[in-house]
C-alpha positions in Angstrom: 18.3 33.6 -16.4 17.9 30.3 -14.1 18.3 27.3 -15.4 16.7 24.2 -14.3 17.8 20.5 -14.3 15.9 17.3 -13.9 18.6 14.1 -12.4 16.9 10.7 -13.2 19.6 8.4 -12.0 22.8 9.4 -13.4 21.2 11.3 -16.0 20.5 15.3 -16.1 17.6 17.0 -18.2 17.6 20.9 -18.6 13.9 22.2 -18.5 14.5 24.3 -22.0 10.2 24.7 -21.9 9.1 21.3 -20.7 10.6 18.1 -19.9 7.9 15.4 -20.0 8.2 12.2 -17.8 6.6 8.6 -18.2 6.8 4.9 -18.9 6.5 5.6 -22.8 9.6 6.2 -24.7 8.2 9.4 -26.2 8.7 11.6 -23.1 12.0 13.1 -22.1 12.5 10.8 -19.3 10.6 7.5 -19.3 11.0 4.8 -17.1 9.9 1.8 -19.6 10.4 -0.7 -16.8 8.1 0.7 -14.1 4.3 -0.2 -14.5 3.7 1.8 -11.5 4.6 4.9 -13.7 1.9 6.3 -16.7 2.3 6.2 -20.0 2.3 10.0 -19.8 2.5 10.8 -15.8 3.8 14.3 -15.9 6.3 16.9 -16.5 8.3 20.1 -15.3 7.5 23.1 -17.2 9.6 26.4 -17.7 7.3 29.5 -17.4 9.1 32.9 -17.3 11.8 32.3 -14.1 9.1 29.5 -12.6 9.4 26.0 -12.8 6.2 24.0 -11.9 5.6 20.5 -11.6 2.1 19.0 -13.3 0.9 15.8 -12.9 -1.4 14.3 -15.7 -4.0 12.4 -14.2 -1.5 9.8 -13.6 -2.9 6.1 -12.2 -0.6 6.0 -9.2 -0.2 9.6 -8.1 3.1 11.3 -7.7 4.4 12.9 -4.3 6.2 16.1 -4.3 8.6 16.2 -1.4 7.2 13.1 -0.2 4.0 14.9 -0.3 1.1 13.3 -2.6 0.0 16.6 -5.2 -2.4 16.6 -8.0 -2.5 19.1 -10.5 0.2 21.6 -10.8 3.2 22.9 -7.9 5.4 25.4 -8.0 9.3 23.7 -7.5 11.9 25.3 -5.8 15.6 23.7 -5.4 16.2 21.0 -4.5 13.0 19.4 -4.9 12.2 15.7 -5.3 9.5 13.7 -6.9 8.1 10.5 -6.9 6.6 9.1 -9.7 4.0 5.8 -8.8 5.5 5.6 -5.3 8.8 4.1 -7.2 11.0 6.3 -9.2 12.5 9.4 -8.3 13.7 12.6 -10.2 15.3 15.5 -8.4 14.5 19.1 -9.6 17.9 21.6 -9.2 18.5 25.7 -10.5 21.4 26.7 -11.5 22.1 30.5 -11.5 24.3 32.2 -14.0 27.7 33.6 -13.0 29.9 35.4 -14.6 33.1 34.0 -16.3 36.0 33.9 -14.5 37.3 37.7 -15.2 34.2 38.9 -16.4 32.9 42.3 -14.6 29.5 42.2 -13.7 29.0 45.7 -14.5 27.5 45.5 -17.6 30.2 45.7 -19.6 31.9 43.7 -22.0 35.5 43.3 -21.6 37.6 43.0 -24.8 39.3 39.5 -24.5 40.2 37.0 -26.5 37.5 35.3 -27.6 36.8 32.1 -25.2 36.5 28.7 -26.7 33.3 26.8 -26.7 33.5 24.2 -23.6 33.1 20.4 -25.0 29.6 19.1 -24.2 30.9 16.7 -21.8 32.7 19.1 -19.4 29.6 21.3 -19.7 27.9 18.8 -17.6 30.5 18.4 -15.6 30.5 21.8 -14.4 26.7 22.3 -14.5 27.1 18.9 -11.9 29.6 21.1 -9.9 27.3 24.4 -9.6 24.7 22.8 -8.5 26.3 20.9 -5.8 28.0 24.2 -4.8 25.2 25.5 -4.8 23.7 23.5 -1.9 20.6 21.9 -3.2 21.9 19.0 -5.4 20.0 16.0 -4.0 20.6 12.3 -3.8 18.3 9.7 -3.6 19.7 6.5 -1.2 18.3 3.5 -0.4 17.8 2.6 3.4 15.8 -0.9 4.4 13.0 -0.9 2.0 12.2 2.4 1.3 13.5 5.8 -0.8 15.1 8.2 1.5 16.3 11.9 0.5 19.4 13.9 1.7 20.6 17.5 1.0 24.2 17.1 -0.5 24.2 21.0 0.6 25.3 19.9 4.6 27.4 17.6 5.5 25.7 16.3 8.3 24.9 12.5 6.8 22.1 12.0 9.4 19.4 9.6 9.1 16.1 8.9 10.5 13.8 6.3 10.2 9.9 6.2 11.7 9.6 2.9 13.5 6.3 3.5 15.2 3.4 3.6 14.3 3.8 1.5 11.4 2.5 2.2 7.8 -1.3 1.8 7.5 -1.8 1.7 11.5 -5.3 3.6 12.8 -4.4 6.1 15.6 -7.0 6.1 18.3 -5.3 7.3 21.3 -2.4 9.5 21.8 0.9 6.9 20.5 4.9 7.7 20.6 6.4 8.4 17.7 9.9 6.5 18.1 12.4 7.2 15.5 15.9 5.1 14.3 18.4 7.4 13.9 22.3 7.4 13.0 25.2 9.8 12.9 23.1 12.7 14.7 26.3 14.6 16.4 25.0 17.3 13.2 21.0 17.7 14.0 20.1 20.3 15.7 16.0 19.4 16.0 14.1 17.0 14.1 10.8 18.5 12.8 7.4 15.8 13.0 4.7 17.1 10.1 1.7 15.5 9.1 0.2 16.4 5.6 3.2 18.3 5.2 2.5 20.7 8.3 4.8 21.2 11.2 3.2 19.5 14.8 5.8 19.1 16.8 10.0 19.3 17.4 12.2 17.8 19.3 16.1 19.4 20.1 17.7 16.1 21.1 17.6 12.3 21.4 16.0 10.6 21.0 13.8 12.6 19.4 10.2 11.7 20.7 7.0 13.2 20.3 3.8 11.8 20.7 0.8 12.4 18.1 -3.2 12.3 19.7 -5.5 12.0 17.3 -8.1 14.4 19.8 -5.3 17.1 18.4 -6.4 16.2 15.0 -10.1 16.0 15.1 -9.9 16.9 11.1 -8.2 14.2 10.2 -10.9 11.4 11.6 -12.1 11.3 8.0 -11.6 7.9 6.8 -8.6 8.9 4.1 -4.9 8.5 5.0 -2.7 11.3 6.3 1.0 11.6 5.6 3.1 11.1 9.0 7.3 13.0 7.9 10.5 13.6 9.8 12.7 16.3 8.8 16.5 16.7 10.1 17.9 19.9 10.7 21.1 21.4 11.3 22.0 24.3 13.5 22.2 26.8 9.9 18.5 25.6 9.5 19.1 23.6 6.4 17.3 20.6 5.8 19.8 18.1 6.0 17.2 14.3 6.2 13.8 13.5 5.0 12.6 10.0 4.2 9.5 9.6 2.8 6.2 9.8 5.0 4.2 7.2 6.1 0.7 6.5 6.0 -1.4 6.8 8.8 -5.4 6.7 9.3 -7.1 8.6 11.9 -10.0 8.1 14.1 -11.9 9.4 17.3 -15.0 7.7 17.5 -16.5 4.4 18.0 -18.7 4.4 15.0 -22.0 2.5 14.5 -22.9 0.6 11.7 -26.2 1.2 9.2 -29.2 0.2 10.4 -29.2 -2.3 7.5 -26.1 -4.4 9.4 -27.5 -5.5 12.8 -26.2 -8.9 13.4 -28.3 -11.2 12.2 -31.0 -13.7 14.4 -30.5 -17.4 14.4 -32.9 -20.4 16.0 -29.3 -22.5 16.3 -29.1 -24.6 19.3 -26.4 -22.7 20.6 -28.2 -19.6 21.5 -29.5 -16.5 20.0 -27.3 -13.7 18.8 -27.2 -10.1 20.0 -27.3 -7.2 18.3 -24.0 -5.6 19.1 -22.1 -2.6 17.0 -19.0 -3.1 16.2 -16.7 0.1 15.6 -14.4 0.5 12.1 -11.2 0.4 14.5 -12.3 -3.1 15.7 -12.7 -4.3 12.0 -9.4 -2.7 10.9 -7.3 -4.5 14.0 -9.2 -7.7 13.2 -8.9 -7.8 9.1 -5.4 -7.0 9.7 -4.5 -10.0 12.3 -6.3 -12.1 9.6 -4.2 -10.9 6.7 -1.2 -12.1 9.0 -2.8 -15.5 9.6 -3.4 -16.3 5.8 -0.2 -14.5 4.2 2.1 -13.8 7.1 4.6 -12.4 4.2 3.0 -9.9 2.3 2.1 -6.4 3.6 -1.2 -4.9 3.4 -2.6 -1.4 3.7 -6.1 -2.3 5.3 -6.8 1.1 6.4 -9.4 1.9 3.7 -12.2 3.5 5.2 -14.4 2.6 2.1 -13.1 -1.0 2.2 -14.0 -1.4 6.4 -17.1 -0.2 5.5 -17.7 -3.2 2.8 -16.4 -5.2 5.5 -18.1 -4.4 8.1 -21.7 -4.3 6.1 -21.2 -7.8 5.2 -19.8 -9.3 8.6 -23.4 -8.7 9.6 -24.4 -11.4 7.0 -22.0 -13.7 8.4 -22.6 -13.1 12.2 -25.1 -15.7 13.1 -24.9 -18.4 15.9 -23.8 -22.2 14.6 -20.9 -21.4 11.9 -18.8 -23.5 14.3 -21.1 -26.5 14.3 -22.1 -26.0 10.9 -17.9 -25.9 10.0 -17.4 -28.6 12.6 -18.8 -31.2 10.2 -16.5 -30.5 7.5 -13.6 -30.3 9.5 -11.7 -33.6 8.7 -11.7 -33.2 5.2 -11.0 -29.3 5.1 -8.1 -30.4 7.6 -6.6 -33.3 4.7 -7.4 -31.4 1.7 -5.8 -27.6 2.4 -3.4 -28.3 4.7 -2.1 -31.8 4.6 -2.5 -33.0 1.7 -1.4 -29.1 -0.5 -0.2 -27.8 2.8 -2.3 -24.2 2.7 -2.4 -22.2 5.4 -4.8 -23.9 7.9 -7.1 -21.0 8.0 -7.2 -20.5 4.8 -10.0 -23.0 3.5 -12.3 -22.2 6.4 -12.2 -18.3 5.6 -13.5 -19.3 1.9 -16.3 -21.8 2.5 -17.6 -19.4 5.2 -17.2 -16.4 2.5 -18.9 -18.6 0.0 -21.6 -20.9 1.5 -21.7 -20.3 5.0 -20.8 -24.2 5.3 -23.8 -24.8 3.5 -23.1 -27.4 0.5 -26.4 -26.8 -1.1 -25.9 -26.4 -5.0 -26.5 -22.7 -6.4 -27.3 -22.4 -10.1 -24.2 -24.1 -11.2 -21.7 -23.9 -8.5 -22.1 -26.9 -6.0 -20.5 -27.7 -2.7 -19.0 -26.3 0.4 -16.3 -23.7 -2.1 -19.7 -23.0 -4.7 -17.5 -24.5 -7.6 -18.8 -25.1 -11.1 -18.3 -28.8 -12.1 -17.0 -27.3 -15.9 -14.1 -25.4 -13.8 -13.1 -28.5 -11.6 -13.7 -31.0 -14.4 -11.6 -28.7 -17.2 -8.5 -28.4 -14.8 -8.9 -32.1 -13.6 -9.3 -30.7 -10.0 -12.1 -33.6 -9.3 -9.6 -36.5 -10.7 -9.1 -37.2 -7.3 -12.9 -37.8 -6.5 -13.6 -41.2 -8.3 -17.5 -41.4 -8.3 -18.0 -39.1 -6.0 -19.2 -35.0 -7.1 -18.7 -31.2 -5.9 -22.5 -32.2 -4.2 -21.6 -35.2 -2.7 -22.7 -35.2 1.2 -19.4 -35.7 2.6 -18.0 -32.9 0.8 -14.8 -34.9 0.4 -14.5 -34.6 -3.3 -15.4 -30.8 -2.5 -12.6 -30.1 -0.5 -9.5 -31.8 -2.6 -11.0 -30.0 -5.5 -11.0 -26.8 -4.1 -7.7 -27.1 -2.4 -6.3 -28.7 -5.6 -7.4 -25.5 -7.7 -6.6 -23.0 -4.3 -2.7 -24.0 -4.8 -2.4 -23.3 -8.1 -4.1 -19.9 -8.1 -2.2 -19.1 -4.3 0.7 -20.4 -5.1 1.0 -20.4 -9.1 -0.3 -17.2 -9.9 -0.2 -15.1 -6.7 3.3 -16.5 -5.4 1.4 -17.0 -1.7 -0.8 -13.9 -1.7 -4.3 -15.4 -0.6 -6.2 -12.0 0.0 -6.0 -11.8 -4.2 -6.1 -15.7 -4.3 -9.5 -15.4 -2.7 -10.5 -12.2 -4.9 -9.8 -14.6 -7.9 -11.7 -17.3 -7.2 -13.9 -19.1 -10.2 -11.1 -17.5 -12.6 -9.4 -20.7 -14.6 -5.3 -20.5 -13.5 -4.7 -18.5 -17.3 -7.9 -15.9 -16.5 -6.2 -15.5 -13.1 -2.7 -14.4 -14.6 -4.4 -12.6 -17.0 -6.0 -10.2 -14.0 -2.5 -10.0 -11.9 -0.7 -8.9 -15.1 -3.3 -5.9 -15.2 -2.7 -4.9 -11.7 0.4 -2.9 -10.1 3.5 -5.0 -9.2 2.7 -3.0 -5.8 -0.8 -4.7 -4.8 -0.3 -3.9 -0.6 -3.1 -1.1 -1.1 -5.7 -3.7 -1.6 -9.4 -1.8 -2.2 -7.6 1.0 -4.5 -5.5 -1.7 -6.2 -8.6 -3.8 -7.1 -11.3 -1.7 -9.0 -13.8 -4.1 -10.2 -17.0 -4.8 -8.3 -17.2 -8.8 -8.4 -13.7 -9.1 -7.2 -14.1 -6.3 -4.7 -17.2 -8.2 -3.5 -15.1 -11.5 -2.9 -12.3 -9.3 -0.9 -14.7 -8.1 1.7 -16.4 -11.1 1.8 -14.0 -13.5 2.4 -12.7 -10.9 5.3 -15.9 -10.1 6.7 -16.3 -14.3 6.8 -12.9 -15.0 8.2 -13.6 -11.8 11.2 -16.6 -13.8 12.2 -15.3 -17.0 12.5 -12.5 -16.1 14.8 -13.9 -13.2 16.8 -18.0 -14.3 17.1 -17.9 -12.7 20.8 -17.2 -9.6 19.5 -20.5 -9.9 17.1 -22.3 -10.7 19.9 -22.5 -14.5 19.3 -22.6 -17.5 21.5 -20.2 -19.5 19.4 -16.9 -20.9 19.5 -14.2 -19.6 17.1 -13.4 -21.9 14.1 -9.3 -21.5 15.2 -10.1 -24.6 17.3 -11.1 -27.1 14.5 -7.5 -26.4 12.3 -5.1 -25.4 15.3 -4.3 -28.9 15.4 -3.4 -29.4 12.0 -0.9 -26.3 11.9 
């Protein structure tokens, strides 16, 4: 009869009928400290001489091999998975044997009776078997990331993907290049996407080259799993870090008829209609992310969330924004970034996303940033303003207000993050903490991290402003990108 054990850390688990695995306390293994993990997540289940992994639903998915699964798998040794994308447990069989001078011929040999092994060596040697064995597996960390090794070889090999990067589009055919160590052992290193073998390589440095025209499938707006697997010459698998994440596309694609940039009477020209493909908005929403929080790391490969974008650059893309932001420029310029040094771009991006640079009041939000006067006034954000208001011409009282309550939320809440910053805006600093304590500690997967509609809305909004200002050519405008009105205050 096999027997199977579950390693969490340090810790072993045999699967005597079902080992269940979660934050909660309840299950067999839980991993209290992990939000990324379910209360109930999943659990490893005995049936007959199979062992099958099920996942329950859980909020953050589990990977199987550094494959995402749903539902149930069948596990074989030396299995790994990973719960939320952050904790690991590692799925080993241990065969019987017979005792030492025990014939395996069915019958039973009259010896002394043998005395029962203390429960501490017994998992000492069930430890020992299953490295003998060759499948026990060990989870080490390598730069920011959970890599995987067979204990079975002893070829310590290691590979890490360096291009593409994690969340990159492929639209043409792009090197894979690889950082590897201690390879003397490898005998080919195996590429796979989705799981599935594509390509090998039988020496250094181990290139290949994916083209998405080989993988006209995959052009379907989700993300596909790039791997590498090391190999030695006996076949086993000896190095596997987790996969990365990688979108796909083939196509120029047009938007709805609904989003043809926009007509304006501005002095500067009229605009053009001109389409604007979902690889265009994904380079450009991700050069913006890097201009407003040049530390975090986004996955703004979405294809629901370029769509969004895209719909409502449209909105945005008419000629004038630069004059219109022109006239604002001196106090956007002292409020955000010398006065609560921001990031220059940062307080353009918003009054674009909220007002277009137009400080007419809206129901009760007023100025350039559409702020309520109860928000500013509550938080003393306007005690900087004397007699002047949110709707005051100059906008100057606008500005320090916004900025004032923009460093607390960016900086006091959000520890620099503006993408959620923005996304919180009009939340008091308390209402804002109160939403980042209900998402993941992992936010870099923006649109499936943020669920609600309103704050979805601000997201694509404040990208689809921020594109528009600092690419108009590509929207077909005859305008001037707003980077020249806060280049010089960087």
């Amino acid at each position: 009869m096999q027997e199977g054990i579950v390693s969490a850390g340090e810790k072993e688990f045999p699967v005597n009928g079902r080992v269940s695995i979660g934050r909660t306390p309840e299950n067999t293994i839980s991993f209290p400290g992990d939000e990324k993990i379910s209360r109930n997540h999943a659990y490893i289940e005995q049936r007959g001489e199979d062992f099958f992994l099920v996942d329950l639903g859980s909020s953050n998915g589990t990977k199987l091999n550094g494959v995402p699964m749903s539902g149930e798998h069948q596990l074989h040794n030396g299995d790994y998975a990973i719960l939320g994308n952050s904790s690991v447990v590692v799925f080993t069989i241990k065969e019987d044997e017979p005792e030492e001078g025990e014939e395996d011929d069915g019958v039973e040999n009259e010896t002394e009776p043998v005395a029962e092994t203390p429960p501490e060596e017994k998992k000492k040697n069930r430890v020992m078997l299953a490295g003998a064995g060759g499948a026990l597996v060990l989870a080490v960390a390598i730069g920011g990331g959970a890599m995987y090794m067979a204990s079975g070889s002893s070829c310590s090999a290691t590979a890490r993907i360096l291009n593409p990067e994690p969340g990159d589009t492929i639209t043409q055919a792009t090197d894979i290049e690889l950082e590897t160590s201690d390879t003397g052992c490898v005998a080919k290193a195996i590429f796979t996407l989705d799981g599935a073998e594509f390509a090998t390589a039988i020496s250094e440095p181990y290139e290949a080259t994916i083209d998405p025209k080989d993988h006209p499938d995959l052009a379907d707006g989700n993300e596909h799993n790039l791997g590498i697997v090391l190999v030695d010459k006996y076949g086993e698998r000896i190095f596997e870090p987790e996969p990365i994440a990688l979108a796909f596309e083939t196509r120029k694609v047009t938007p709805p008829a609904n989003t043809t940039v926009a007509q304006n009477n501005s002095n500067t020209g009229p605009s053009t209609s001109k389409a604007v493909s979902l690889i265009d908005i994904q380079q450009m929403t991700a050069k913006l992310a890097k201009q407003v929080s040049p530390a975090a790391a986004y996955n703004l490969s979405n294809k629901q969330f370029l769509e969004e974008v895209q719909k409502r650059a449209a909105e945005y893309a008419q000629n004038g924004n630069f004059d219109r932001a022109a006239q604002y420029r001196d106090v956007i310029n002292v409020a955000f970034v010398r006065e609560q040094n921001l990031p220059a771009p940062f307080g353009y991006y918003l009054a674009m996303s909220r007002s277009k640079f137009s400080p007419a009041k809206q129901g009760a939000d007023e100025g350039l940033f559409r702020m309520s006067t109860e928000l500013a006034t509550t938080n003393a954000y306007n005690g900087q303003c004397g007699t002047e208001t949110l709707s005051d011409p100059a906008q100057n009282c606008a500005a320090k207000a916004a900025a004032l309550y923009m460093k607390a939320i960016l900086l006091g809440v959000f520890e620099g993050d503006a993408v959620y910053a923005a996304a919180a805006f009009g939340k008091s600093p308390a209402d804002a903490g109160t939403w980042k304590a209900s998402l993941p500690a992992n936010r870099g997967d923006v649109w499936n991290v943020v669920k609600t509609p309103e704050e979805r809305d601000r997201i694509a909004r404040f990208f689809a402003a921020g594109i528009v200002a600092e690419n108009p050519q590509k929207f077909g405008l005859n305008d001037r990108p707003l980077a020249e009105l806060y280049k010089l205050a960087m």
